[in-house]
MIDOSE-1310 file (N, C-alpha, C; in nm, 2 decimals, decimal comma, always signed):
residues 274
xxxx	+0,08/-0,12/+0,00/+0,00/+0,00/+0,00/+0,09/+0,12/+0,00; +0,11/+0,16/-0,10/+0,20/+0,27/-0,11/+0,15/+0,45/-0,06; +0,21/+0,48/+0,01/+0,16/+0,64/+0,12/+0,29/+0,71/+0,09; +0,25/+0,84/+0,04/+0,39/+0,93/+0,05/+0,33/+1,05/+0,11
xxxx	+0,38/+1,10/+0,20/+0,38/+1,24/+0,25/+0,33/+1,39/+0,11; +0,26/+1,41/+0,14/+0,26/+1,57/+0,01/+0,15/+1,72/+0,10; +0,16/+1,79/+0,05/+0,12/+1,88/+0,09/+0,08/+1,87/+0,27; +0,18/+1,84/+0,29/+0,11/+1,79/+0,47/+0,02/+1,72/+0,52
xxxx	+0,03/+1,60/+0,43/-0,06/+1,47/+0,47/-0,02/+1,35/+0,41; -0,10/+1,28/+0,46/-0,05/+1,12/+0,39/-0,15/+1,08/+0,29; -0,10/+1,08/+0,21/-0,16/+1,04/+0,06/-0,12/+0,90/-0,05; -0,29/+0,80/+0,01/-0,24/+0,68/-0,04/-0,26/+0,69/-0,21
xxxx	-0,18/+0,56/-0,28/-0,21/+0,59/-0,46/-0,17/+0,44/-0,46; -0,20/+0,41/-0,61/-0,20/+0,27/-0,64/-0,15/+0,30/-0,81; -0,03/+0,21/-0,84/-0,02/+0,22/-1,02/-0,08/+0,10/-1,08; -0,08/+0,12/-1,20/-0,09/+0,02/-1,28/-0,04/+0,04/-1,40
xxxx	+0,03/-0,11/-1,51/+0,05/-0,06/-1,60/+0,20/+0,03/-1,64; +0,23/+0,08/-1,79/+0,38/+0,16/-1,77/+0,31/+0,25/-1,93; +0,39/+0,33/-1,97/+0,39/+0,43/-2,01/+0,39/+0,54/-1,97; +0,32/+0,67/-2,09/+0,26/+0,83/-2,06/+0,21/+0,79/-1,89
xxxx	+0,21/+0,87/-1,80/+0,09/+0,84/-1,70/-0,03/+0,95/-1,73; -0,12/+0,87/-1,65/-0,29/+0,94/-1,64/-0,29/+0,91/-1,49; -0,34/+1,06/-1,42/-0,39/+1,03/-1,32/-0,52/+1,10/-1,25; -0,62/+0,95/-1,20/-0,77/+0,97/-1,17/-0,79/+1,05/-1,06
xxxx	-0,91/+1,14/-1,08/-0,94/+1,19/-0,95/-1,08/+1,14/-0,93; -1,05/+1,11/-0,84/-1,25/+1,03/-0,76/-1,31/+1,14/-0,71; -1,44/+1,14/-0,69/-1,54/+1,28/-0,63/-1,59/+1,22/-0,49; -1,62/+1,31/-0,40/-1,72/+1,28/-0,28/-1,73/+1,13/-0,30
xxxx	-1,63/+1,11/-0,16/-1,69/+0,98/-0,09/-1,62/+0,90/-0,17; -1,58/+0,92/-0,30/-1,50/+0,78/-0,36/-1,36/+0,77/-0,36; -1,37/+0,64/-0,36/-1,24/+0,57/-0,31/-1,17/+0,52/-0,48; -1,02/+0,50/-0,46/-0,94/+0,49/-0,59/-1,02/+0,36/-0,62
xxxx	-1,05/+0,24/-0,54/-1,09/+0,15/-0,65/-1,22/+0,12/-0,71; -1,26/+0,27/-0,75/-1,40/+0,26/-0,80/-1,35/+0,25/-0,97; -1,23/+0,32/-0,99/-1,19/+0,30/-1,11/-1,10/+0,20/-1,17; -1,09/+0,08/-1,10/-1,03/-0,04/-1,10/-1,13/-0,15/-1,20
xxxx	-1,24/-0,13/-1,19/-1,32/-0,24/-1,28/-1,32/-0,24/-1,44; -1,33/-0,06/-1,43/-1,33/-0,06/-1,61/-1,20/+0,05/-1,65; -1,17/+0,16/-1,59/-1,12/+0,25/-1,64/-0,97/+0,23/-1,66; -0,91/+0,19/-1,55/-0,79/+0,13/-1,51/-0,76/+0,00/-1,61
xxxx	-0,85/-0,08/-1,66/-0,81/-0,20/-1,75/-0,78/-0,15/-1,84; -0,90/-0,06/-1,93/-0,87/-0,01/-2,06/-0,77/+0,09/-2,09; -0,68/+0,20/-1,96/-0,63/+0,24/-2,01/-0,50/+0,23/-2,02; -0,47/+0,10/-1,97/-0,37/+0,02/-1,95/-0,34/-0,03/-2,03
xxxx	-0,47/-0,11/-2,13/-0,46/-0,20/-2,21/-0,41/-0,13/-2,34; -0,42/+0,03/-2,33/-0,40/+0,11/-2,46/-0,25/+0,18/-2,41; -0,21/+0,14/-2,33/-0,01/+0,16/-2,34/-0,06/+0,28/-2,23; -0,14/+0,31/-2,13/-0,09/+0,41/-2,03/-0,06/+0,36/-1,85
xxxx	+0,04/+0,43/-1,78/+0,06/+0,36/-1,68/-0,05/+0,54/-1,56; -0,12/+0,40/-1,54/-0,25/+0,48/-1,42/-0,21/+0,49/-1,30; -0,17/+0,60/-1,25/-0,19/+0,67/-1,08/-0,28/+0,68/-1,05; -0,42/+0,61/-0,98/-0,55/+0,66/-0,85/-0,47/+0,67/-0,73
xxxx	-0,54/+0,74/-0,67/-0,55/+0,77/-0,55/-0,67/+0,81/-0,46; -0,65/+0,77/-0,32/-0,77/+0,80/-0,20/-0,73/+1,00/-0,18; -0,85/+1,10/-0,24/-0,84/+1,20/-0,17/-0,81/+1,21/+0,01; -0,79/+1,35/-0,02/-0,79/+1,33/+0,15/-0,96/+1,36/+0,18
xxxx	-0,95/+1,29/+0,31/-1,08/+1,29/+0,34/-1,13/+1,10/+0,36; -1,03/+1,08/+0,26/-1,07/+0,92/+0,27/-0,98/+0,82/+0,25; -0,98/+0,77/+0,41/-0,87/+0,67/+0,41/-0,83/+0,55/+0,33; -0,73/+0,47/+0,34/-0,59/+0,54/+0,41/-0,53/+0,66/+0,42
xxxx	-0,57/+0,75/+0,35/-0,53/+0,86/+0,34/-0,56/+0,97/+0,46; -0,54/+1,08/+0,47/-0,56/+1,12/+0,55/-0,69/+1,21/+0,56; -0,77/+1,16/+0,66/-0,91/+1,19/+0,65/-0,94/+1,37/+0,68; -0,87/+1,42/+0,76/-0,86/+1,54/+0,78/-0,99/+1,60/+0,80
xxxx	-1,02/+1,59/+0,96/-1,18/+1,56/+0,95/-1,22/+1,72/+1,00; -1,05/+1,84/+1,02/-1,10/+1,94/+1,08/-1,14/+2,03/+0,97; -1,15/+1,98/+0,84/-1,17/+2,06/+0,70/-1,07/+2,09/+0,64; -1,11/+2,12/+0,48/-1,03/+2,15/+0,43/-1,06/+2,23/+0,26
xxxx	-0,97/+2,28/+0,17/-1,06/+2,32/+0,04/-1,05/+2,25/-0,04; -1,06/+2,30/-0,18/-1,06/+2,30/-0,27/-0,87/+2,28/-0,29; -0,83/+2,43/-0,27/-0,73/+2,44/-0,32/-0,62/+2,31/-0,25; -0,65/+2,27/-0,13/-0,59/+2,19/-0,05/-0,59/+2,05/-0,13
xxxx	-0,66/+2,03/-0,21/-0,69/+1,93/-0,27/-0,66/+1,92/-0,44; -0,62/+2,05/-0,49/-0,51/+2,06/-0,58/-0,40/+2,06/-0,51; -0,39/+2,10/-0,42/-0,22/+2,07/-0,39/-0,21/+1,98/-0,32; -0,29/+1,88/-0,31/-0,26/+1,72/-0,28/-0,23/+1,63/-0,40
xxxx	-0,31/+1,65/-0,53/-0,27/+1,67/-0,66/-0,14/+1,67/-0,73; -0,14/+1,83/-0,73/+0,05/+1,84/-0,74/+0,14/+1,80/-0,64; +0,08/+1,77/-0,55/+0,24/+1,74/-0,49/+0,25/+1,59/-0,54; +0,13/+1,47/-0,55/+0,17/+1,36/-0,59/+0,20/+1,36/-0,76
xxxx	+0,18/+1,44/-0,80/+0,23/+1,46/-0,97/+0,41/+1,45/-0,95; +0,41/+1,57/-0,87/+0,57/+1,62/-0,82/+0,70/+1,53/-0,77; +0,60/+1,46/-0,68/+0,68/+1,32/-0,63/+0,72/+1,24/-0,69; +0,58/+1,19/-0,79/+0,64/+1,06/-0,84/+0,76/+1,11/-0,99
xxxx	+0,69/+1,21/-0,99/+0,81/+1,30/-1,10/+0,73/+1,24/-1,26; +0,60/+1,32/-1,27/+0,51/+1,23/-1,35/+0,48/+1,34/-1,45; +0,47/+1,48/-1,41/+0,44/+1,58/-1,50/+0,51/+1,63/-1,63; +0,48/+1,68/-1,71/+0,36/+1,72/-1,74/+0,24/+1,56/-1,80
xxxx	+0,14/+1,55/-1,72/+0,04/+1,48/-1,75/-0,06/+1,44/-1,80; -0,14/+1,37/-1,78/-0,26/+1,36/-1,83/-0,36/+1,33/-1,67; -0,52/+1,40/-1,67/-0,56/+1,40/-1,50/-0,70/+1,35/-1,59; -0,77/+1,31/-1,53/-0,91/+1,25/-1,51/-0,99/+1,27/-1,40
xxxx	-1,07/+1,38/-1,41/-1,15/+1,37/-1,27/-1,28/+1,34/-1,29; -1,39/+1,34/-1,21/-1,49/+1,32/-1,20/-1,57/+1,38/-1,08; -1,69/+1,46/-1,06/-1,78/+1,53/-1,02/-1,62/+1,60/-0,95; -1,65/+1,61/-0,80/-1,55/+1,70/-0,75/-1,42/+1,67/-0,78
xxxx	-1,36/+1,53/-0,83/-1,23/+1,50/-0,89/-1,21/+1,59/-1,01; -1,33/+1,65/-1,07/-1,34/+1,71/-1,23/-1,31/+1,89/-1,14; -1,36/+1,89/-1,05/-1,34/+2,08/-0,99/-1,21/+2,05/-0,98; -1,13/+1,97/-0,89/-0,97/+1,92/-0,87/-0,88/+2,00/-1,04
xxxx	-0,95/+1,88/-1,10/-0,89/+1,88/-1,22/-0,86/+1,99/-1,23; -0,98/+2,06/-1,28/-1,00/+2,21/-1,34/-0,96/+2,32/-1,25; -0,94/+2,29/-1,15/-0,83/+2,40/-1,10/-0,68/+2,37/-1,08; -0,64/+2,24/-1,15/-0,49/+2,22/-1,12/-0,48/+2,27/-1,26
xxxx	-0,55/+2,27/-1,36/-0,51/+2,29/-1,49/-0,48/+2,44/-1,51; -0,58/+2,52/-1,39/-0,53/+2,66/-1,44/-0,46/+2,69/-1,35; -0,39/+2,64/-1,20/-0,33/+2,69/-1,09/-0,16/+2,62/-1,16; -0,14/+2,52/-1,24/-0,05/+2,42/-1,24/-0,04/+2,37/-1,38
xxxx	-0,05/+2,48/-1,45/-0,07/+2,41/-1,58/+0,07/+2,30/-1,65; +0,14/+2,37/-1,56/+0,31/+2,31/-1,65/+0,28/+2,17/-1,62; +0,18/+2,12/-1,47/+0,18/+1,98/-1,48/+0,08/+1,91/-1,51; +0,00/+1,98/-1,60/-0,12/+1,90/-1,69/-0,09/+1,91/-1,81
xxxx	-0,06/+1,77/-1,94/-0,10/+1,81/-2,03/-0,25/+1,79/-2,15; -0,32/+1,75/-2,04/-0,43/+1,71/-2,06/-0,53/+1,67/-1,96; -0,67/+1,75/-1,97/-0,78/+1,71/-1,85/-0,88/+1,69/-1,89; -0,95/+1,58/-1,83/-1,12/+1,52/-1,87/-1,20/+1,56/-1,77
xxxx	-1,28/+1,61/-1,78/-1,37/+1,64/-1,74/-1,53/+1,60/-1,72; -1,52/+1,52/-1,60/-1,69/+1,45/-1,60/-1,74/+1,46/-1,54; -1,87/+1,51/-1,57/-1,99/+1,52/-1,45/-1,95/+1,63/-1,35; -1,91/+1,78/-1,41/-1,88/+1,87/-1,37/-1,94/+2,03/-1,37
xxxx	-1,90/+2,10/-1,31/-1,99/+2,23/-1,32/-1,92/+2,34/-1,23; -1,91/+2,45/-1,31/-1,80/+2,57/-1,25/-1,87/+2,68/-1,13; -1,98/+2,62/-1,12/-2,07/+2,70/-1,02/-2,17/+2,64/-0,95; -2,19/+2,69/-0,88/-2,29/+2,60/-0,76/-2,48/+2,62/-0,76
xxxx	-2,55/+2,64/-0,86/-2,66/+2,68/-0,88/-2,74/+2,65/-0,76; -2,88/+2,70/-0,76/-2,97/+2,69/-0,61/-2,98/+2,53/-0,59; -3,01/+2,47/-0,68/-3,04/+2,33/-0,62/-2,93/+2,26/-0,57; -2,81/+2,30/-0,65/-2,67/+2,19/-0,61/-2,63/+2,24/-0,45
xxxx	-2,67/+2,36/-0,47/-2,62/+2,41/-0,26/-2,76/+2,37/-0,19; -2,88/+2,37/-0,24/-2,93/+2,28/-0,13/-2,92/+2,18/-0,11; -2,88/+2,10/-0,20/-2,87/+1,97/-0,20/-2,74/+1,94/-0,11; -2,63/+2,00/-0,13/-2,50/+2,00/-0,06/-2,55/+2,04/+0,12
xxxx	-2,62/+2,18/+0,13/-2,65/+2,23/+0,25/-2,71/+2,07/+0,34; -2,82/+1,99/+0,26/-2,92/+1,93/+0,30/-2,81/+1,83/+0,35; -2,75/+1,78/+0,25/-2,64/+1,66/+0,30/-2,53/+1,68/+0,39; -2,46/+1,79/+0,40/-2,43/+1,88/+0,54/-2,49/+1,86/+0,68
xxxx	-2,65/+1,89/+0,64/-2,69/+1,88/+0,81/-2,76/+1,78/+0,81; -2,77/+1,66/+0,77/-2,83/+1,54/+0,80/-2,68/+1,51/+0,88; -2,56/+1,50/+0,82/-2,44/+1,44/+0,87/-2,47/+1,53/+1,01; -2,47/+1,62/+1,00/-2,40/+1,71/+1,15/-2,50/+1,64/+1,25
xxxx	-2,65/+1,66/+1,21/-2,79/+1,61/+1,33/-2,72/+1,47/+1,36; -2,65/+1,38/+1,33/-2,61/+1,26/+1,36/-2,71/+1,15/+1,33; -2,85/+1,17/+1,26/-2,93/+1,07/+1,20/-2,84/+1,00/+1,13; -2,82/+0,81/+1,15/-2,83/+0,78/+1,03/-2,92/+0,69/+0,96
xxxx	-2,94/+0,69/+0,86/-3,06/+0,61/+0,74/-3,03/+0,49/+0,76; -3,12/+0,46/+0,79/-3,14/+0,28/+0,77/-3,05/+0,25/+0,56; -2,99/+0,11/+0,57/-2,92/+0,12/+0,44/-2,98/+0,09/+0,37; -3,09/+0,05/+0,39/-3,16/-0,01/+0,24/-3,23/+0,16/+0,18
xxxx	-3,25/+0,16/+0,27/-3,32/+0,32/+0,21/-3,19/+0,43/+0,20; -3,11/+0,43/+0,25/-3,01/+0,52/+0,19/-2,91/+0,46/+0,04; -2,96/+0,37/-0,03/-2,89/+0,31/-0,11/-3,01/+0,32/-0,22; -3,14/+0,30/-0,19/-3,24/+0,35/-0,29/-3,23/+0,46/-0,30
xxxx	-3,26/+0,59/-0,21/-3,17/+0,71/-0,22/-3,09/+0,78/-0,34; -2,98/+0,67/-0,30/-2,87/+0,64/-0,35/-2,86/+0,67/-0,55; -2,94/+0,55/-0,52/-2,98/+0,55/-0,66/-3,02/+0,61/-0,75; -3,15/+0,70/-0,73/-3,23/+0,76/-0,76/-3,17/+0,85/-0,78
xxxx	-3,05/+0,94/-0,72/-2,98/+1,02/-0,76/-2,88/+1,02/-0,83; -2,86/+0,90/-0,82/-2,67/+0,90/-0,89/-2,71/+0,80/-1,07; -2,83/+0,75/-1,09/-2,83/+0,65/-1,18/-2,92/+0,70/-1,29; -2,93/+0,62/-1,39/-2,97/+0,70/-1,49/-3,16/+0,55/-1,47
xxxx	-3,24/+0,63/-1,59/-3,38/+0,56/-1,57/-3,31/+0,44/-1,64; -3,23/+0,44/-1,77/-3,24/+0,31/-1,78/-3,18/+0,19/-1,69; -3,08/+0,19/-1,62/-3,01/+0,16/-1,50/-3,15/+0,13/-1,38; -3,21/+0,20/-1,37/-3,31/+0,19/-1,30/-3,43/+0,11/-1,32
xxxx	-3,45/+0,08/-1,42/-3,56/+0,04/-1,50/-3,52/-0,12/-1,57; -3,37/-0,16/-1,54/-3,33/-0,30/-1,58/-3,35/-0,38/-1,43; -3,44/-0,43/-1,37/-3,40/-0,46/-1,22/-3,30/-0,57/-1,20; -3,23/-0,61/-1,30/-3,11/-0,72/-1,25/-2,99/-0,60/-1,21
xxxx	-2,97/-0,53/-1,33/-2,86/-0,43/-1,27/-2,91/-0,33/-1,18; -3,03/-0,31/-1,13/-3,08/-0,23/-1,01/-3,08/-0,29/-0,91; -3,12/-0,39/-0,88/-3,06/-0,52/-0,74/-2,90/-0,51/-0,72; -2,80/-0,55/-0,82/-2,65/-0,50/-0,81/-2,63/-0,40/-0,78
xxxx	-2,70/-0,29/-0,79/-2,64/-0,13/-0,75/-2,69/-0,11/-0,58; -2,84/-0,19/-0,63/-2,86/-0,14/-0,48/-2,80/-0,21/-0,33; -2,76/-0,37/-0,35/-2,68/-0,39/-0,28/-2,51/-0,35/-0,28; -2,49/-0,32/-0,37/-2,32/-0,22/-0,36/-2,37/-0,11/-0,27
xxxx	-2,43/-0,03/-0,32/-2,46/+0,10/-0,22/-2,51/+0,08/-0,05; -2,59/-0,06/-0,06/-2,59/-0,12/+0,07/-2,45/-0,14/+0,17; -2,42/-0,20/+0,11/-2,30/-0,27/+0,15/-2,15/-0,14/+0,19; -2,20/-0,04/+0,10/-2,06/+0,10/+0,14/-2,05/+0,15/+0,27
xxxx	-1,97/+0,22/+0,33/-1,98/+0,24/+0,43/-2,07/+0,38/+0,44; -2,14/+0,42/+0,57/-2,21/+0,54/+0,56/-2,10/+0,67/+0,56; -2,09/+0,78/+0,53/-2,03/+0,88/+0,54/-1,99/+0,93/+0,66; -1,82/+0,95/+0,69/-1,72/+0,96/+0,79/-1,72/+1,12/+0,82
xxxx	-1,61/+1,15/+0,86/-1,57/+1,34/+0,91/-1,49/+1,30/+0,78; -1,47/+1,25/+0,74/-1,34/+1,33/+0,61/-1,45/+1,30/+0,48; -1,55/+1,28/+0,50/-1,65/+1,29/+0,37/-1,77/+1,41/+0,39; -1,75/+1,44/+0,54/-1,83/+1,56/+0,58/-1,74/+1,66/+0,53
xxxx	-1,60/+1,68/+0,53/-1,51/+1,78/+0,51/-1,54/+1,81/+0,34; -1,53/+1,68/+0,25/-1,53/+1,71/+0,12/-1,68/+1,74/+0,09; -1,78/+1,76/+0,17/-1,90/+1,78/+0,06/-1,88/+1,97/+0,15; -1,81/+2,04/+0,19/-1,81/+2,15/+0,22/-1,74/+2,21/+0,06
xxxx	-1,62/+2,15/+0,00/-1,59/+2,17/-0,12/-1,67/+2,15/-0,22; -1,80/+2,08/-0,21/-1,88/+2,13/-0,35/-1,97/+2,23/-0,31; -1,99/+2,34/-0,25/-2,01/+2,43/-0,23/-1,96/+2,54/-0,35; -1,91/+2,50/-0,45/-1,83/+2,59/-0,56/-1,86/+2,72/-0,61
xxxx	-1,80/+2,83/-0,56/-1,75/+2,93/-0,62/-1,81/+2,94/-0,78; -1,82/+3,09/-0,83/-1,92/+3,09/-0,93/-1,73/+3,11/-1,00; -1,63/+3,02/-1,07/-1,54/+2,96/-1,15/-1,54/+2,99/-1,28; -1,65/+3,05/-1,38/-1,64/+3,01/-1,49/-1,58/+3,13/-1,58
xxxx	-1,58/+3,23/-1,47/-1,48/+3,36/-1,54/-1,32/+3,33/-1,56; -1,30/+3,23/-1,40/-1,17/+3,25/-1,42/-1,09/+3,09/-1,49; -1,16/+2,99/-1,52/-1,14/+2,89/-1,66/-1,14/+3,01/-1,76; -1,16/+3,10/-1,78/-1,14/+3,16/-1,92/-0,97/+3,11/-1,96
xxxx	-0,94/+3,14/-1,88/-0,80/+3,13/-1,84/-0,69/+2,99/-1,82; -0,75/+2,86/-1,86/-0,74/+2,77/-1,89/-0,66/+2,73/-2,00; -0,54/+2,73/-2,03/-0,50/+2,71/-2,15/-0,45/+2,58/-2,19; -0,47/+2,46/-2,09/-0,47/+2,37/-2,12/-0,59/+2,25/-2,17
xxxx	-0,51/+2,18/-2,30/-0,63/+2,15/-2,36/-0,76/+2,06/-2,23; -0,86/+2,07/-2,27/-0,95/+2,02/-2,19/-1,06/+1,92/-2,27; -1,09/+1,84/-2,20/-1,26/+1,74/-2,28/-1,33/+1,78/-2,16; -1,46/+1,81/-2,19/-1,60/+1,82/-2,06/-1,71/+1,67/-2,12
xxxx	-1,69/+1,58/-2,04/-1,79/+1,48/-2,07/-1,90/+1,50/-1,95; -2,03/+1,51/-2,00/-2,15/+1,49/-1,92/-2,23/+1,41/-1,96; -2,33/+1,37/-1,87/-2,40/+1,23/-1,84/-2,58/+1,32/-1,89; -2,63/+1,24/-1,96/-2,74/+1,31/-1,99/-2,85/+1,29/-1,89
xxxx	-2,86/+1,20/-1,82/-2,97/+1,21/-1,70/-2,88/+1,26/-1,54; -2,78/+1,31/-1,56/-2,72/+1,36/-1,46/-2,80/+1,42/-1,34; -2,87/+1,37/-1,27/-2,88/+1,49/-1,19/-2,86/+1,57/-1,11; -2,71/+1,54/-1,00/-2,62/+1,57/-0,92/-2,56/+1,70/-0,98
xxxx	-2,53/+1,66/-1,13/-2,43/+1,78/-1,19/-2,50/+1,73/-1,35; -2,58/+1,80/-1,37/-2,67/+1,80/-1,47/-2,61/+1,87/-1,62; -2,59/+1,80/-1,73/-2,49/+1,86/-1,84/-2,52/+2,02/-1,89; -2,59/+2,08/-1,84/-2,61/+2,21/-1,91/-2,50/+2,30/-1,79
xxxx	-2,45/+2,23/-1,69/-2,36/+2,32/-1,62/-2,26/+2,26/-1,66; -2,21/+2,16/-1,72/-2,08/+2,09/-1,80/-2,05/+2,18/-1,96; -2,13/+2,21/-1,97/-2,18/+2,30/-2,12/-2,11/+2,41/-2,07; -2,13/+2,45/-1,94/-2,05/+2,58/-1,93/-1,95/+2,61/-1,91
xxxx	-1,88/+2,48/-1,82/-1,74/+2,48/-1,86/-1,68/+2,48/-1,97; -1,76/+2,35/-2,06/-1,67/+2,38/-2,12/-1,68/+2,49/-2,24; -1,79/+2,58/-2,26/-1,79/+2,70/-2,28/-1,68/+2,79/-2,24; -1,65/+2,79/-2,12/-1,60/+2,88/-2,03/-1,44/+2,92/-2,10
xxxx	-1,39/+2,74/-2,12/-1,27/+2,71/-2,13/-1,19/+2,71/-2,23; -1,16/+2,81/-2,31/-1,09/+2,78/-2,48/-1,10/+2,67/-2,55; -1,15/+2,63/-2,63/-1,09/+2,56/-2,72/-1,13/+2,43/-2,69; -1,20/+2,39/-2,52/-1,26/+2,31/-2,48/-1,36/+2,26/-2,58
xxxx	-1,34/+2,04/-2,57/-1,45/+2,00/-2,62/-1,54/+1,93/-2,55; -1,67/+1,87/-2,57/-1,77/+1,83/-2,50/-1,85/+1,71/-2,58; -1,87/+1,61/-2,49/-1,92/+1,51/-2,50/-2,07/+1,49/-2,41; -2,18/+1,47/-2,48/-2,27/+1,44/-2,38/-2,35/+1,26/-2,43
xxxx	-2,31/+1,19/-2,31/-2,32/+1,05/-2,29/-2,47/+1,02/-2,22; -2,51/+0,96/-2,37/-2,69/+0,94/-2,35/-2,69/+0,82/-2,26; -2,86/+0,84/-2,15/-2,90/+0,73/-2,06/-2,80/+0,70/-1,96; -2,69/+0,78/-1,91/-2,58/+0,79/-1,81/-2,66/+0,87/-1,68
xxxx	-2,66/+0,81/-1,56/-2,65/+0,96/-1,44/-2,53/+0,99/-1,41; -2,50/+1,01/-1,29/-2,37/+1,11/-1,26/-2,28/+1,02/-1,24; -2,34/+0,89/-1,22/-2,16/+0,73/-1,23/-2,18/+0,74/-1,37; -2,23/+0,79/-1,47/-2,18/+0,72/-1,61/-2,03/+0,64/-1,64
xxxx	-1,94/+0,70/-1,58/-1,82/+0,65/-1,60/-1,81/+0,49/-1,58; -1,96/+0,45/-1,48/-1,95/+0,30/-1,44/-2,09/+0,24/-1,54; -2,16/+0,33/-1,53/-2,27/+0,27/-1,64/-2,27/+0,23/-1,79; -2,18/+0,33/-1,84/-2,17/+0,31/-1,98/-1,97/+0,34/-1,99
xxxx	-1,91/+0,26/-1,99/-1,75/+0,23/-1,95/-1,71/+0,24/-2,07; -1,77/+0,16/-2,19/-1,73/+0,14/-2,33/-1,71/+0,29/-2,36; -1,83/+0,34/-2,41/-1,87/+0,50/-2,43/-1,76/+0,59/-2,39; -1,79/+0,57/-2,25/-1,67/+0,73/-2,17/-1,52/+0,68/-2,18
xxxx	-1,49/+0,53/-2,18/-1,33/+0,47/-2,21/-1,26/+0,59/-2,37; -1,41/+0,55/-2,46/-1,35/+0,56/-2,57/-1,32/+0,70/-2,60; -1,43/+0,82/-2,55/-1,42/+0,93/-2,54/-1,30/+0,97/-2,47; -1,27/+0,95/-2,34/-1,11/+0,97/-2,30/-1,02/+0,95/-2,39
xxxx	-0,99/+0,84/-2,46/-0,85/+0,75/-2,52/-0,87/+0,80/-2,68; -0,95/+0,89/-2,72/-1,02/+0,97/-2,81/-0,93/+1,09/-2,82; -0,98/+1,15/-2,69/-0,93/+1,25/-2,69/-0,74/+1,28/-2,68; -0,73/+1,16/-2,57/-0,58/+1,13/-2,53/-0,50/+1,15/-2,69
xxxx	-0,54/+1,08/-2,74/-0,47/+0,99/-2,89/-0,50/+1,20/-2,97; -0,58/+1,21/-3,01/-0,61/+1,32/-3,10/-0,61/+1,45/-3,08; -0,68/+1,48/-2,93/-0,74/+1,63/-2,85/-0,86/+1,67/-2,93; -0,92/+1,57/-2,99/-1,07/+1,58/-3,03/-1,17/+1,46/-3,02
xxxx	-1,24/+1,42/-3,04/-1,36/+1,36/-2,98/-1,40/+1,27/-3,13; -1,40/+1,15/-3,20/-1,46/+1,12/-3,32/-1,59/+1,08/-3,32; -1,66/+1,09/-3,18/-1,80/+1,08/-3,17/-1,88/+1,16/-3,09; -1,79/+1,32/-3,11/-1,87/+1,39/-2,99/-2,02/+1,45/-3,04
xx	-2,05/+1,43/-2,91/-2,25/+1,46/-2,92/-2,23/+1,59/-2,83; -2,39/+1,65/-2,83/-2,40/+1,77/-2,81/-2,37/+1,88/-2,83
């Protein structure tokens, strides 16, 4: 289990694979091996060697349960780019791993040379802060949800209708989401960071190339706020991935694989929609 010290914390990561490196960023609550079933095979299998890693907030890593930002979490970022002596890169984020991204790209550009962007949004509109506020003080009141019902929940939010509407693969999700653990102080600390800052003035300023992929039934981070990144962002392209919610990256793997390794290979998209 490999842990190196960076930005004043202990920060676990796992490789795979040898070439270019790519390295994943997970959102709220997730852990590096959510990208181990699909993402991690394929982009392995296509000559790249893959860095995940546990944010802080979630162990092994260091949970850091007295808070922490945004920017704390780009410079947990760069310092493991810096360490392993990997940059200039390629980064992959996703929901808050995609805010990471997009601020290492404009804080750190010398160590990006490429960022994907999924299931992201440069601002925090009324619903995404109540929805963040709401999930804030359920944790603080110390209720917790029975798990069958926080895993239905679960779903309902993060999954798309068709996903929902196959009940062999809706029985599998909803015992996965059963089975997770309920949310800790270092998963309370990271939902204070999606709280996001209205961002999309200062992405103007982004000069590294960028892809924005959104999930068409998203409803966490719904693609018309992914539209504005990558509006925001020069030269930025966009992909919108039909019948996906906000795990698309686990729902539809073929699709979002290809779109990355698309972009990787060219810095354009041979099947971009929207």
């Amino acid at each position: 289990m490999p842990v190196i010290a960076v930005n004043g914390i202990r920060l676990h990561y796992e490789e795979a694979g040898s070439g270019d490196p790519v390295v994943l960023i997970q959102g709220t609550g997730g852990g590096h091996n959510a990208w181990d079933l699909h993402q991690v095979p394929d982009l392995t299998a296509a000559g790249y060697r893959v860095i995940t890693f546990d944010n802080r907030g979630i162990a092994p890593s260091s949970e850091c349960a007295e808070g922490f930002t945004i920017d704390d979490l780009v410079g947990d970022v760069a310092g493991l780019i810096t360490r392993l002596g990997l940059g200039p890169c390629r980064v992959v984020g996703t929901s808050m791993g995609a805010f990471v991204a997009q601020e290492l790209a404009l804080a750190r550009p010398e160590l990006v040379s490429q960022a994907v962007l999924m299931a992201t949004r440069g601002r925090t509109d009324a619903l995404r802060r109540a929805m963040t506020l709401a999930e804030i003080e359920l944790y603080d009141s110390g209720v917790r949800l029975p798990a069958r019902y926080a895993a239905a929940m679960r779903a309902l939010k993060s999954l798309s209708p068709r996903t929902l509407d196959d009940e062999a693969k809706f029985a599998d999700w909803l015992d996965l989401f059963e089975l997770s653990a309920p949310p800790g102080p270092g998963q309370r600390a990271q939902y204070e960071v999606s709280k996001l800052d209205d961002r999309l003035a200062a992405y103007r300023g982004i000069q590294v190339p960028c892809h924005v992929i959104a999930f068409a039934d998203d409803l966490v981070t719904p693609p018309h706020l992914g539209r504005e990144v990558a509006d925001a962002i020069p030269h930025a392209t966009f992909e919108l991935v039909a019948d996906c919610g906000h795990y698309g990256y686990l729902e539809d793997p073929a699709t979002v694989n290809k779109s990355i390794l698309d972009f990787f290979a060219t810095g354009t998209v041979t099947a971009a929609r929207g």
